[in-house]
C-alpha positions, 0 to 999 in steps of 0.5 A: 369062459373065465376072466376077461383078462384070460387070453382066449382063442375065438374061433368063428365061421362066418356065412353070408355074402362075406367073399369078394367084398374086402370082409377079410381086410376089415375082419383084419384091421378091426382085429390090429385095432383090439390088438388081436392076433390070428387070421381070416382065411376064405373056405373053399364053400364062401365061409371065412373063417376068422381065428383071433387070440387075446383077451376075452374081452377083446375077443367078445368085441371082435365077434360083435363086430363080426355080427354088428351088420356094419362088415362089408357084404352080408352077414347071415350067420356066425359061428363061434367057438372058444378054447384055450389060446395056442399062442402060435400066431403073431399078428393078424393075417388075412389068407 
């Protein structure tokens, strides 16, 4: 995946009990804390799915905490991709 420095784009749908519970708010600010950019946006089958853009250290921390058990609601399952970051997003939004 490259170096830790590398600005990367996580992509991560996130299944379980993950609507309604204020996941994409703490999705949100856990992301401003690691100074992510990107959103976590509600699917219409009860996914969210979350986008970030930063370091891949970063990003590999947001994903751990997406799968950390400490999220509102419950997490089943998260499934992530990676790939070179667009830099088309600023700040972090939940949608």
């Amino acid at each position: 995946m490259g170096e830790s420095t590398d600005v990367i784009r996580l992509s991560a749908w996130v299944h379980g009990r993950v609507q309604g519970v204020g996941f994409r708010w703490w999705t949100r600010s856990r992301a401003l804390e690691l100074a992510l950019t990107g959103h976590a946006t509600n699917a219409r089958d009860g996914r969210v799915h979350v986008v970030a853009e930063g370091p891949m250290d970063d990003c590999a921390r947001l994903l751990e905490l997406l799968r950390s058990g400490d999220t509102p609601g419950r997490v089943t399952l998260v499934v992530e991709s990676w790939e070179p970051a667009r830099g088309e997003m600023t700040g972090f939004e939940e949608r």
